[in-house]
mmCIF file of the N, C-alpha and C atoms, coordinates in Angstrom:
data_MODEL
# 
_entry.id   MODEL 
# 
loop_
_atom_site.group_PDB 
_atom_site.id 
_atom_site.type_symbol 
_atom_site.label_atom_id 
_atom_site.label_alt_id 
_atom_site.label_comp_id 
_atom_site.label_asym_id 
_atom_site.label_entity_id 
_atom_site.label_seq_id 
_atom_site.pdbx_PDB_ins_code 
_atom_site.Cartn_x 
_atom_site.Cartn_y 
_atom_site.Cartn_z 
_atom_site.occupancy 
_atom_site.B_iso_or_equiv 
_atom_site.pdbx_formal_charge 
_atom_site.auth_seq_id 
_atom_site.auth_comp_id 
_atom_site.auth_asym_id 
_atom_site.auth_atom_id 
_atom_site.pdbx_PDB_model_num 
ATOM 1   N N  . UNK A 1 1  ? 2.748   -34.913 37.617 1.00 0.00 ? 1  UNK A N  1 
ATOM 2   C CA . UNK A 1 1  ? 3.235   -36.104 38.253 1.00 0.00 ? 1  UNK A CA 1 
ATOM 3   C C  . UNK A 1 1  ? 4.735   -35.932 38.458 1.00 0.00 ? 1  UNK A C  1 
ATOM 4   N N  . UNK A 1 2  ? 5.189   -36.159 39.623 1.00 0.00 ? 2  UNK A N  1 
ATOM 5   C CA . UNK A 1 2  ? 6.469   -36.506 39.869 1.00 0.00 ? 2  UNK A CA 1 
ATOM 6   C C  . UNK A 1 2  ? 7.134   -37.715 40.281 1.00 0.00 ? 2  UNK A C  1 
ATOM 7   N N  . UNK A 1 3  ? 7.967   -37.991 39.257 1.00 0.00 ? 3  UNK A N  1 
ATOM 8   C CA . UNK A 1 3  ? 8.514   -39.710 39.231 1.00 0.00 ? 3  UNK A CA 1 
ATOM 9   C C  . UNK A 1 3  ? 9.548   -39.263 38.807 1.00 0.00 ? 3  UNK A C  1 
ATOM 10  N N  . UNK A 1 4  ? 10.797  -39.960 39.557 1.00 0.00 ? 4  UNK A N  1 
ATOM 11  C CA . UNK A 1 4  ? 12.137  -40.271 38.879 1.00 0.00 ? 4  UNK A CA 1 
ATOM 12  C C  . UNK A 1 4  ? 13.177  -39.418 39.277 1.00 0.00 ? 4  UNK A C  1 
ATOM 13  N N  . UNK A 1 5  ? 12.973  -38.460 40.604 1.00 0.00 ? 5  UNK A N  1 
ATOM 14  C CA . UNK A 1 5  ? 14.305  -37.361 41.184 1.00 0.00 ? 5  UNK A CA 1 
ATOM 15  C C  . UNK A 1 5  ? 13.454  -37.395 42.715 1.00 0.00 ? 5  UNK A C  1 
ATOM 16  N N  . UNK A 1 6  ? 14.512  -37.205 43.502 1.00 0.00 ? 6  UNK A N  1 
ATOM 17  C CA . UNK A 1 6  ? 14.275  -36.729 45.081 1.00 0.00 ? 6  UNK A CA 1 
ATOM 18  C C  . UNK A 1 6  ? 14.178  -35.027 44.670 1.00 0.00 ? 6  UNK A C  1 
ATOM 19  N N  . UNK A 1 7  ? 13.210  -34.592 45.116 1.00 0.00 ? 7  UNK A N  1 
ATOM 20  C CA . UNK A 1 7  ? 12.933  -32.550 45.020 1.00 0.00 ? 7  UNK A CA 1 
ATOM 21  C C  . UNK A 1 7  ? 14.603  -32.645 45.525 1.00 0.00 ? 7  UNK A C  1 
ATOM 22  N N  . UNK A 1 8  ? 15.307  -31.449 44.832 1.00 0.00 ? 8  UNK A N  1 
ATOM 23  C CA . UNK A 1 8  ? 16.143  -30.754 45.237 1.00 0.00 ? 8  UNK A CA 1 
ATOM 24  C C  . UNK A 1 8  ? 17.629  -30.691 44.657 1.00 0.00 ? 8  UNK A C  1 
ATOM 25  N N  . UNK A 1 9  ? 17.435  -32.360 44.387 1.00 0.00 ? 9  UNK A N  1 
ATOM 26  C CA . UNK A 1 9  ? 18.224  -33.219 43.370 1.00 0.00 ? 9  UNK A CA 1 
ATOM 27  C C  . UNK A 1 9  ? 18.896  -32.731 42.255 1.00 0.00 ? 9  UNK A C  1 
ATOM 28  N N  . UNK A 1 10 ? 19.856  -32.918 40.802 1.00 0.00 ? 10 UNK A N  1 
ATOM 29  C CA . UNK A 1 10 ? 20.114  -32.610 40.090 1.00 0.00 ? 10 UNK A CA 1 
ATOM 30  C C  . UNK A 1 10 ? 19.282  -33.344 38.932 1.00 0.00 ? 10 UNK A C  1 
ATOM 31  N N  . UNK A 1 11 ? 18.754  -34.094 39.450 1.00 0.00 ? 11 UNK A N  1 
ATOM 32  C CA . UNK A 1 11 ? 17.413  -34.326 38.064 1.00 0.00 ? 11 UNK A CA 1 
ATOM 33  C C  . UNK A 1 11 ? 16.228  -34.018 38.649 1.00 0.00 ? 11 UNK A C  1 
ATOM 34  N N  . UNK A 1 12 ? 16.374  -33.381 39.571 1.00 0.00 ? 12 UNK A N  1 
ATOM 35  C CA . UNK A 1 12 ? 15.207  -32.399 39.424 1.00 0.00 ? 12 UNK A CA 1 
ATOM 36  C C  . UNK A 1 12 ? 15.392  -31.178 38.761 1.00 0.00 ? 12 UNK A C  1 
ATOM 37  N N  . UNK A 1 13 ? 16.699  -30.665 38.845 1.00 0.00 ? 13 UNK A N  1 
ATOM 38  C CA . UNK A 1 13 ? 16.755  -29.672 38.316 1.00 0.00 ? 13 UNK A CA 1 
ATOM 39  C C  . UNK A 1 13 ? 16.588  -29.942 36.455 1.00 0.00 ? 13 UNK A C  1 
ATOM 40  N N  . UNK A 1 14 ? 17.284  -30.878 36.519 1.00 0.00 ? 14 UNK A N  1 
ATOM 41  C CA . UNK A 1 14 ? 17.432  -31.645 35.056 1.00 0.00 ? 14 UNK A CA 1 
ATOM 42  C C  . UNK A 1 14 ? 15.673  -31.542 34.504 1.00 0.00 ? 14 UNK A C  1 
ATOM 43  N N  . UNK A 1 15 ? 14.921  -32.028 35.145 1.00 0.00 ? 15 UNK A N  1 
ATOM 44  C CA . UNK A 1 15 ? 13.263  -32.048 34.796 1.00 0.00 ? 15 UNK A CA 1 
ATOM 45  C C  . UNK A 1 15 ? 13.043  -30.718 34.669 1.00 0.00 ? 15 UNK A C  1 
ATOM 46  N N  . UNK A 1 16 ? 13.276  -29.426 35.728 1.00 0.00 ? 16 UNK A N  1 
ATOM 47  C CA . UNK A 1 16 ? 12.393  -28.519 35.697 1.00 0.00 ? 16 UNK A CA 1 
ATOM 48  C C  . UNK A 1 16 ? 13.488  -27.623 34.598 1.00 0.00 ? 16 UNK A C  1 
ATOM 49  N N  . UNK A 1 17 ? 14.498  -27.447 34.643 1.00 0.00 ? 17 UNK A N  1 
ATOM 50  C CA . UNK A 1 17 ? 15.090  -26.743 33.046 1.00 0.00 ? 17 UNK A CA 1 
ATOM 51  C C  . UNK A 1 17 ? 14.304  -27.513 31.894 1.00 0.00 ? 17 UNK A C  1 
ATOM 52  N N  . UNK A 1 18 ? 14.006  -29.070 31.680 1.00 0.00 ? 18 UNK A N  1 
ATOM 53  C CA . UNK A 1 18 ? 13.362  -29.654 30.539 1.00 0.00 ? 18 UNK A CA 1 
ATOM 54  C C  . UNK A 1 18 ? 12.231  -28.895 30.317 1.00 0.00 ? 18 UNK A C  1 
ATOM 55  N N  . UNK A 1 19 ? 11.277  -28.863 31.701 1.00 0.00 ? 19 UNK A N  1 
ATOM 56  C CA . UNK A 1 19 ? 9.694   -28.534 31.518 1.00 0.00 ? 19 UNK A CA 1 
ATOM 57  C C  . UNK A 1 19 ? 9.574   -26.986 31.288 1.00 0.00 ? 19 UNK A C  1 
ATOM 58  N N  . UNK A 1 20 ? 10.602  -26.358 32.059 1.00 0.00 ? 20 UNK A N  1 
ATOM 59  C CA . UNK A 1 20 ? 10.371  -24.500 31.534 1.00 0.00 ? 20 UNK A CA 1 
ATOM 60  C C  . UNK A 1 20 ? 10.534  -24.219 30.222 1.00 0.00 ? 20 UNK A C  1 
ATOM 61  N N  . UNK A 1 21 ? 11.880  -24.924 29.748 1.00 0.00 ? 21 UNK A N  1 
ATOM 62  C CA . UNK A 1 21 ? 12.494  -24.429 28.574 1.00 0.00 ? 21 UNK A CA 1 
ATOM 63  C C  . UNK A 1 21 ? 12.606  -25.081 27.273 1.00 0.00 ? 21 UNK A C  1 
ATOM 64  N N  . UNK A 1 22 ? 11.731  -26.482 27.144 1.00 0.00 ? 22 UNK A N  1 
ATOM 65  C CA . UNK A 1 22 ? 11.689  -26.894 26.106 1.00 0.00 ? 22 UNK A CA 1 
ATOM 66  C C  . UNK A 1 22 ? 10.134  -27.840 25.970 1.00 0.00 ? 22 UNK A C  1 
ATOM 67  N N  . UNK A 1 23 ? 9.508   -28.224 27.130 1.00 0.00 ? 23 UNK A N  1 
ATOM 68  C CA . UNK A 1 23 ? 8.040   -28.892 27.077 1.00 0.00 ? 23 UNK A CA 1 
ATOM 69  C C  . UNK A 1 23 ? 7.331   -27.742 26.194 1.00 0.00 ? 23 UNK A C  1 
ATOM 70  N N  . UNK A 1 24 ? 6.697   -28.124 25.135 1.00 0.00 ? 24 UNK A N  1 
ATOM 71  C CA . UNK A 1 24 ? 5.680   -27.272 24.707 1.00 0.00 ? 24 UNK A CA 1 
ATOM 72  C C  . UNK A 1 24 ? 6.406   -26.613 23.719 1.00 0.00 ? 24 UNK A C  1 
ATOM 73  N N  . UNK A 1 25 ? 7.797   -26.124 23.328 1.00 0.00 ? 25 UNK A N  1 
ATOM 74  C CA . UNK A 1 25 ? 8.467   -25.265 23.140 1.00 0.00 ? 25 UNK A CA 1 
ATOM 75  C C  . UNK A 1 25 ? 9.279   -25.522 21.083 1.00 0.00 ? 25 UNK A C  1 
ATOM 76  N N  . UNK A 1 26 ? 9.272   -24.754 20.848 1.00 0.00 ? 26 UNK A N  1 
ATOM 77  C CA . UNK A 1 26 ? 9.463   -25.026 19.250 1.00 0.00 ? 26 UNK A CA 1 
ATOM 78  C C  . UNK A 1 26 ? 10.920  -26.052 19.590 1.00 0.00 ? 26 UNK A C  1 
ATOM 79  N N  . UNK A 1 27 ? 11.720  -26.279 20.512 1.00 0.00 ? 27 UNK A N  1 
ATOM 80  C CA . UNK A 1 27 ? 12.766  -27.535 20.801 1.00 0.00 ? 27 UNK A CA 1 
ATOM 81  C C  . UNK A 1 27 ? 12.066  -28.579 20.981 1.00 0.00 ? 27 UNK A C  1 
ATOM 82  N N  . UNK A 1 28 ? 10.874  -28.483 21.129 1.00 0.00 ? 28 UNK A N  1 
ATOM 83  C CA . UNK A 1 28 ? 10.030  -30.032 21.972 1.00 0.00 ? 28 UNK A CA 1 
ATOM 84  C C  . UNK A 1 28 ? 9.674   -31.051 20.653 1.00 0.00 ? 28 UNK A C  1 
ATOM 85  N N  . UNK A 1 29 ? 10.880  -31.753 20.533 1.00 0.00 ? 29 UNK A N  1 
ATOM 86  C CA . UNK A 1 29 ? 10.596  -32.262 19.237 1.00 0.00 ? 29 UNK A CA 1 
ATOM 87  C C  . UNK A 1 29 ? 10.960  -33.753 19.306 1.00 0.00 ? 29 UNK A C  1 
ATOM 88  N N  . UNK A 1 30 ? 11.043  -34.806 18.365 1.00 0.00 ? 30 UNK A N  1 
ATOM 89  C CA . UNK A 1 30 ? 10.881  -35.920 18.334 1.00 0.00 ? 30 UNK A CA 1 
ATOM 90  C C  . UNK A 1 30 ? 12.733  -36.532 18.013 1.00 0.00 ? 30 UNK A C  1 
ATOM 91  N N  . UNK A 1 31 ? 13.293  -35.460 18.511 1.00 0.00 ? 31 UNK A N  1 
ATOM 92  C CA . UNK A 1 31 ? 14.922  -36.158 17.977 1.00 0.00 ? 31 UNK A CA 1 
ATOM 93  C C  . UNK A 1 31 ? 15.457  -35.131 19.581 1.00 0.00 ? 31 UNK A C  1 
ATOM 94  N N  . UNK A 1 32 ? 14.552  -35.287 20.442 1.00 0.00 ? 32 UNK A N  1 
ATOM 95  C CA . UNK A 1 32 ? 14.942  -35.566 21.922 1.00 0.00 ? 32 UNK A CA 1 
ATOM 96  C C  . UNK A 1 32 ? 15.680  -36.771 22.073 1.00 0.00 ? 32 UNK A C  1 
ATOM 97  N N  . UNK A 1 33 ? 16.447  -36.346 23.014 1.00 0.00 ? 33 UNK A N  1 
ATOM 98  C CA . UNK A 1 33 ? 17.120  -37.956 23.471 1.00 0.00 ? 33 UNK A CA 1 
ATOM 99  C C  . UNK A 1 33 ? 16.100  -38.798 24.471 1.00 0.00 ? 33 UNK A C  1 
ATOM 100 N N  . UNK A 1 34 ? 15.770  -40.229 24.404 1.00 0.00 ? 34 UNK A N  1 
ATOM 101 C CA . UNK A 1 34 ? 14.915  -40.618 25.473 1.00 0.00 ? 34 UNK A CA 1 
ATOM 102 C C  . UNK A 1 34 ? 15.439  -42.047 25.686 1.00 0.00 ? 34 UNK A C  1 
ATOM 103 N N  . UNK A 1 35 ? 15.265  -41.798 27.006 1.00 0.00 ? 35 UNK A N  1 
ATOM 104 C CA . UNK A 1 35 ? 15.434  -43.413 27.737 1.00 0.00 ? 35 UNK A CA 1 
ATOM 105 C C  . UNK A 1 35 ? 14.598  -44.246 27.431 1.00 0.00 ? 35 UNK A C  1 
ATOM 106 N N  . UNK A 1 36 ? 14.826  -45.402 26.370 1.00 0.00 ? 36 UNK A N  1 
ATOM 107 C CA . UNK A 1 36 ? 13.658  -46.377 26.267 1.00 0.00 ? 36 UNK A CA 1 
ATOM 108 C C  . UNK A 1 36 ? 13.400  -47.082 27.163 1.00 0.00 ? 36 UNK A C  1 
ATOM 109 N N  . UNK A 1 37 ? 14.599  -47.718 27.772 1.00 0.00 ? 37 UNK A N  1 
ATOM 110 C CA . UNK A 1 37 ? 14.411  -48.954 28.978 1.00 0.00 ? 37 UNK A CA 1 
ATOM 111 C C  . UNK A 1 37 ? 13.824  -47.987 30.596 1.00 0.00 ? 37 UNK A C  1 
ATOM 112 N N  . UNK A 1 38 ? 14.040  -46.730 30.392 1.00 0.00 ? 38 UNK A N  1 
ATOM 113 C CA . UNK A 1 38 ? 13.491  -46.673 31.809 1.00 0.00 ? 38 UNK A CA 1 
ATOM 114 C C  . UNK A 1 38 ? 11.407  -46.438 31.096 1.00 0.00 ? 38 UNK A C  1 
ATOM 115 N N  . UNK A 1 39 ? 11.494  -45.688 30.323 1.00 0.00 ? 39 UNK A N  1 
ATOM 116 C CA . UNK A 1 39 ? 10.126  -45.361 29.688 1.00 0.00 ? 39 UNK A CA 1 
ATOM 117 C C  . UNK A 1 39 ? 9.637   -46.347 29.809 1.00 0.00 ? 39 UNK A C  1 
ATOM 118 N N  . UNK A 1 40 ? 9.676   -47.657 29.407 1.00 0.00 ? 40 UNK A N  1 
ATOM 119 C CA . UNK A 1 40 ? 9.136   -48.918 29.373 1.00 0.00 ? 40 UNK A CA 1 
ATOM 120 C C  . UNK A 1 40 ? 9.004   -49.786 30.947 1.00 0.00 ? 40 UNK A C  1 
ATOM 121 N N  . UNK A 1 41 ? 9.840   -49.480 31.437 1.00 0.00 ? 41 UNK A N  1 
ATOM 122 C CA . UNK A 1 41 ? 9.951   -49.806 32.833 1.00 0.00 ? 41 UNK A CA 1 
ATOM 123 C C  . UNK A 1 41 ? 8.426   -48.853 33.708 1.00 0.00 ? 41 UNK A C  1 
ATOM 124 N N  . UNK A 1 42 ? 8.555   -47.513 33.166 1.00 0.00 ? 42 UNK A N  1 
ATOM 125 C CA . UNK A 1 42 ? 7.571   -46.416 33.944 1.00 0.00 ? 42 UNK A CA 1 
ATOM 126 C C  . UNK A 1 42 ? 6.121   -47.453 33.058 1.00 0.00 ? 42 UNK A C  1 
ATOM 127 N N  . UNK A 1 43 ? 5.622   -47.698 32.150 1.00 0.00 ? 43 UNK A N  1 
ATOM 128 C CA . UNK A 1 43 ? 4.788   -47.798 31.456 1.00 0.00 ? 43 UNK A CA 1 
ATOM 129 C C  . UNK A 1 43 ? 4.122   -48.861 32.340 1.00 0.00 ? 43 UNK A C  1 
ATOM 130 N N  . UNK A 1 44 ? 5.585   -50.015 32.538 1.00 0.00 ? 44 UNK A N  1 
ATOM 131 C CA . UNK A 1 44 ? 4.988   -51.420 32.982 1.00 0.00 ? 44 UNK A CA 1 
ATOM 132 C C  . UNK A 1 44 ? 4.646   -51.205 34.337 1.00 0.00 ? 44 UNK A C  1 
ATOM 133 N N  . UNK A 1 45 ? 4.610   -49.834 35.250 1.00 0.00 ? 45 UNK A N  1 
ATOM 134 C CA . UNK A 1 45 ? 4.186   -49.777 36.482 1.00 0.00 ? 45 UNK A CA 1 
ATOM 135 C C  . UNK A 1 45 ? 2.704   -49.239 36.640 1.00 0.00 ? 45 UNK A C  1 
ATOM 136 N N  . UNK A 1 46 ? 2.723   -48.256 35.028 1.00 0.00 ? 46 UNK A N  1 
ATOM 137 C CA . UNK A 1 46 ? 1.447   -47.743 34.661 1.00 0.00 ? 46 UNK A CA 1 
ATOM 138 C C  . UNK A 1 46 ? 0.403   -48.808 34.368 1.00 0.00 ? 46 UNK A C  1 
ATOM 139 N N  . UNK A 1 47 ? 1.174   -49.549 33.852 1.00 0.00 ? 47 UNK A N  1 
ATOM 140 C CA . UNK A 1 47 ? 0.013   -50.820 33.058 1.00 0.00 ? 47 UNK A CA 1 
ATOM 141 C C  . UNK A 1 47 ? -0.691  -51.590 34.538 1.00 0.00 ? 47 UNK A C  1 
ATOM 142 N N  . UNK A 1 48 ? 0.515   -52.126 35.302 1.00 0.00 ? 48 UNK A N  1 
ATOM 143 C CA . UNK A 1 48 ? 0.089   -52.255 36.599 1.00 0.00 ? 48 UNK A CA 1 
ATOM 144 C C  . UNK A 1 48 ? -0.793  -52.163 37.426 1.00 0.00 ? 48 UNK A C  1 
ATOM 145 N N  . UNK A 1 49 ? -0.889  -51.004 37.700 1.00 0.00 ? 49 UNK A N  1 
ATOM 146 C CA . UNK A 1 49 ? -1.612  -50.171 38.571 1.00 0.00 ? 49 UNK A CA 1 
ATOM 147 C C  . UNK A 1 49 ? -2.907  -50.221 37.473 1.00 0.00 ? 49 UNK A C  1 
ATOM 148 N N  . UNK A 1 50 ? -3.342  -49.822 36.726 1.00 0.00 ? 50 UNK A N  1 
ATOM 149 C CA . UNK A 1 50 ? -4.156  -49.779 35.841 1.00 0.00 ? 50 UNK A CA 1 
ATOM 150 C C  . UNK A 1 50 ? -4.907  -51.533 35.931 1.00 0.00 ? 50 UNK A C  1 
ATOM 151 N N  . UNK A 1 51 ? -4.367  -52.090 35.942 1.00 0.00 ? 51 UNK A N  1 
ATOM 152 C CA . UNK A 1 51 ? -5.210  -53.668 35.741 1.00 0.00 ? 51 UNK A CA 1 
ATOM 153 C C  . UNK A 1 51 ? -4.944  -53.814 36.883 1.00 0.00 ? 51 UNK A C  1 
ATOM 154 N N  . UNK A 1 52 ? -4.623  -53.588 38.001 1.00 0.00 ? 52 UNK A N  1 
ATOM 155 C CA . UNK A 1 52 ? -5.035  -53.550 39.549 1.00 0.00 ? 52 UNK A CA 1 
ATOM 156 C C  . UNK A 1 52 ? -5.913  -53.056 39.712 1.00 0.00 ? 52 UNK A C  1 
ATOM 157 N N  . UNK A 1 53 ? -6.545  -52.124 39.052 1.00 0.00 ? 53 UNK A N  1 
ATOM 158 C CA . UNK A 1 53 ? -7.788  -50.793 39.492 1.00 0.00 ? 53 UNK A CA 1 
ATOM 159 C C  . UNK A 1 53 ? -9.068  -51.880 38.936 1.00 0.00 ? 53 UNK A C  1 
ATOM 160 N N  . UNK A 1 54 ? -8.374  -51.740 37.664 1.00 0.00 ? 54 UNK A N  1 
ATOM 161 C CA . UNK A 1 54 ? -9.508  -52.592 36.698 1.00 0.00 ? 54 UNK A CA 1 
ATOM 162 C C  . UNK A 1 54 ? -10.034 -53.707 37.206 1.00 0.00 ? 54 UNK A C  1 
ATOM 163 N N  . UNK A 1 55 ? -9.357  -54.892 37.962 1.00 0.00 ? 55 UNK A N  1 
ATOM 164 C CA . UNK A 1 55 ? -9.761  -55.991 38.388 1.00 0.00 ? 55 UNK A CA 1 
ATOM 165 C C  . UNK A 1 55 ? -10.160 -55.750 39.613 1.00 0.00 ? 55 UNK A C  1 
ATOM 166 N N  . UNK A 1 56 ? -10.359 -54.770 40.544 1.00 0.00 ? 56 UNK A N  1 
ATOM 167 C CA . UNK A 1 56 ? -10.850 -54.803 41.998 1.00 0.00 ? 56 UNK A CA 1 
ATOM 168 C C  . UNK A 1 56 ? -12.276 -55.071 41.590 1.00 0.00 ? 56 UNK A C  1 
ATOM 169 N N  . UNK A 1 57 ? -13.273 -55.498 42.672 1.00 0.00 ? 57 UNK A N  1 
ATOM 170 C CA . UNK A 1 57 ? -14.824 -55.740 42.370 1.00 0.00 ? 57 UNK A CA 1 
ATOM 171 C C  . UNK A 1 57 ? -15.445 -54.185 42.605 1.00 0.00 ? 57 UNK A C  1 
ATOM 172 N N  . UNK A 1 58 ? -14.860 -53.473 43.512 1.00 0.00 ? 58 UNK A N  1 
ATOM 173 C CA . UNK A 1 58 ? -15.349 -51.928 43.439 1.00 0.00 ? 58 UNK A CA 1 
ATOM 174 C C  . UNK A 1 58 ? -14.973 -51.008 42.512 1.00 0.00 ? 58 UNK A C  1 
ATOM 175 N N  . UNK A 1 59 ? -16.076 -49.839 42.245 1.00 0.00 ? 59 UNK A N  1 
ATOM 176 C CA . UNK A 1 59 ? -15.055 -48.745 41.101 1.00 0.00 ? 59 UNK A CA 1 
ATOM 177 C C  . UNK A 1 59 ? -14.748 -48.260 41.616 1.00 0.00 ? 59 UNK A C  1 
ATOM 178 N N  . UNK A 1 60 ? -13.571 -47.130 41.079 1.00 0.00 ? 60 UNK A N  1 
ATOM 179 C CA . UNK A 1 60 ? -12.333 -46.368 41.931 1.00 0.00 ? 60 UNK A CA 1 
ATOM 180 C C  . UNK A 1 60 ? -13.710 -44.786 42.282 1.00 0.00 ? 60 UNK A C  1 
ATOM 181 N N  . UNK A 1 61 ? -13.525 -44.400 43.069 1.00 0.00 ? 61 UNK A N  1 
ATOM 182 C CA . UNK A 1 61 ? -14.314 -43.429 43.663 1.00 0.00 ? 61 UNK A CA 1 
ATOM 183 C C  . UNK A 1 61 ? -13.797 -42.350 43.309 1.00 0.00 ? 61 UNK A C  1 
ATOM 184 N N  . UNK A 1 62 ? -14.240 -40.763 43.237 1.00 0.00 ? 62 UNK A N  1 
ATOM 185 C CA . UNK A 1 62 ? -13.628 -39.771 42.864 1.00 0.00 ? 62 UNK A CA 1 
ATOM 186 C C  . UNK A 1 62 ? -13.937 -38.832 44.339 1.00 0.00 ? 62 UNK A C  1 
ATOM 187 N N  . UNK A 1 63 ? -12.566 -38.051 44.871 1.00 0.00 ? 63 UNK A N  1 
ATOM 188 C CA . UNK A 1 63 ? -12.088 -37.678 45.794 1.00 0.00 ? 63 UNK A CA 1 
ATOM 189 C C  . UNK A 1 63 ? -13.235 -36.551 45.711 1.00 0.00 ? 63 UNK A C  1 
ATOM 190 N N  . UNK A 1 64 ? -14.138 -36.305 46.393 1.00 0.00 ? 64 UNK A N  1 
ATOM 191 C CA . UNK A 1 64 ? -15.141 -34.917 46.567 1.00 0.00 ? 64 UNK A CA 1 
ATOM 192 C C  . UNK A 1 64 ? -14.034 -33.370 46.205 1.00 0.00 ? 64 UNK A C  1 
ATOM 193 N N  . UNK A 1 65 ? -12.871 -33.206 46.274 1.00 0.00 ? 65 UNK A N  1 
ATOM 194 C CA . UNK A 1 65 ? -12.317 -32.186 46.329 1.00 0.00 ? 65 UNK A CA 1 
ATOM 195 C C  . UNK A 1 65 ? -11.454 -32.355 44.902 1.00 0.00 ? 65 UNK A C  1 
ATOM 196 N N  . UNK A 1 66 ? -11.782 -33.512 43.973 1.00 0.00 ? 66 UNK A N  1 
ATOM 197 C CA . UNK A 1 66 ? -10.636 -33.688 42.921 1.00 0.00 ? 66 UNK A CA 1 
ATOM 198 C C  . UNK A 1 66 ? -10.852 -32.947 42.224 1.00 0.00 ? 66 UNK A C  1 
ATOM 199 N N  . UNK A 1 67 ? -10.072 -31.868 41.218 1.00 0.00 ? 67 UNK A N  1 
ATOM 200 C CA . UNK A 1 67 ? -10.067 -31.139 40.119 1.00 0.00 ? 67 UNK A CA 1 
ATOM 201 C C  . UNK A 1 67 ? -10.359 -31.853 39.083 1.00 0.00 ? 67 UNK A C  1 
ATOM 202 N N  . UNK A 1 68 ? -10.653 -33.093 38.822 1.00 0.00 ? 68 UNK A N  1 
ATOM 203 C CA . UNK A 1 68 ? -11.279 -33.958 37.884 1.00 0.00 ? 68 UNK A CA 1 
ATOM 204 C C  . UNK A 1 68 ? -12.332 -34.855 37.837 1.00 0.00 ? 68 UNK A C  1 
ATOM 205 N N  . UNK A 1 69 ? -13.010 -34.284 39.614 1.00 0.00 ? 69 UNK A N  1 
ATOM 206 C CA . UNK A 1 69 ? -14.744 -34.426 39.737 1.00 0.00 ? 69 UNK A CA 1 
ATOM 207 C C  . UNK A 1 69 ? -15.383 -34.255 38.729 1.00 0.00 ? 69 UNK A C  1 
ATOM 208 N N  . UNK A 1 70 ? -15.192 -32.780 38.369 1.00 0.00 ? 70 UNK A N  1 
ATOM 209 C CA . UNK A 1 70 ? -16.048 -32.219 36.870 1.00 0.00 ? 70 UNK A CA 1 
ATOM 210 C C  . UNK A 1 70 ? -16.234 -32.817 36.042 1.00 0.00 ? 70 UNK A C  1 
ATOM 211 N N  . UNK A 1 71 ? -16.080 -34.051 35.750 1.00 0.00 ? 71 UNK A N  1 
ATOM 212 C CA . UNK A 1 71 ? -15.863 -35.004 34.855 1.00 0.00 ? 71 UNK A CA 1 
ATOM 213 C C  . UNK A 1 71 ? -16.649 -36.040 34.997 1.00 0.00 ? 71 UNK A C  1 
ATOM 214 N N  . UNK A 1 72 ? -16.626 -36.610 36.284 1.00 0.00 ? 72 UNK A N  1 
ATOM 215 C CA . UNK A 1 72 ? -17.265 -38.026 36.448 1.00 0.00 ? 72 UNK A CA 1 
ATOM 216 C C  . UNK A 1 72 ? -18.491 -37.656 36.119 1.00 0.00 ? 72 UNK A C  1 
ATOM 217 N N  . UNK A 1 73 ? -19.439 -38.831 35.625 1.00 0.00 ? 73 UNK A N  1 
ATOM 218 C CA . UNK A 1 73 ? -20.643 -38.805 35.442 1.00 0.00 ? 73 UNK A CA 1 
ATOM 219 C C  . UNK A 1 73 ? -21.430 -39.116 36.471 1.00 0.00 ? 73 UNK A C  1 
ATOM 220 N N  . UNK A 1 74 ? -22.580 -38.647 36.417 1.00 0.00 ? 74 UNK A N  1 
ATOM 221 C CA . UNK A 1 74 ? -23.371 -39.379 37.745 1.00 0.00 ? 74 UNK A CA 1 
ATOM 222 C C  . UNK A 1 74 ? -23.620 -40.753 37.565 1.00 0.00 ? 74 UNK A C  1 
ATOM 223 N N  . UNK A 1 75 ? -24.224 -41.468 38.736 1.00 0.00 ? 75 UNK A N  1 
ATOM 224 C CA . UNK A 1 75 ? -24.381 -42.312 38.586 1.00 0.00 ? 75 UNK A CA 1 
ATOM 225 C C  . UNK A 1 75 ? -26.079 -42.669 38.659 1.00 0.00 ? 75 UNK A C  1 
# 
């Protein structure tokens, strides 16, 4: 997912030095610095969208070509 830089940007660059060189990485640790107020801000758009999906009368359909077809159950 990409949220939070225009490609090309200096927080993009800022993201992709984070994700090469420390996601996953014996630095990837819990005394990171983190933005609470924007995190919470991203969450409340997640929550959003999520009880928008949830309350439509249709279920959300899975894209014939999605890499996470493999998953849905039949119906």
């Amino acid at each position: 997912m990409k949220v939070g830089y225009e490609t090309g940007s200096p927080d993009a660059k800022l993201y992709k030095d984070w994700l090469t060189q420390r996601y996953h990485a014996p630095s990837d640790d819990t005394n990171q610095p983190v933005d609470l107020q924007s995190a919470a801000a991203f969450e409340e758009i997640v929550r959003g969208v999520t009880i928008a999906i949830a309350n439509r009368p249709e279920r959300p359909q899975w894209k014939s070509d999605s890499f996470f077809r493999r998953y849905a159950q039949a119906d």
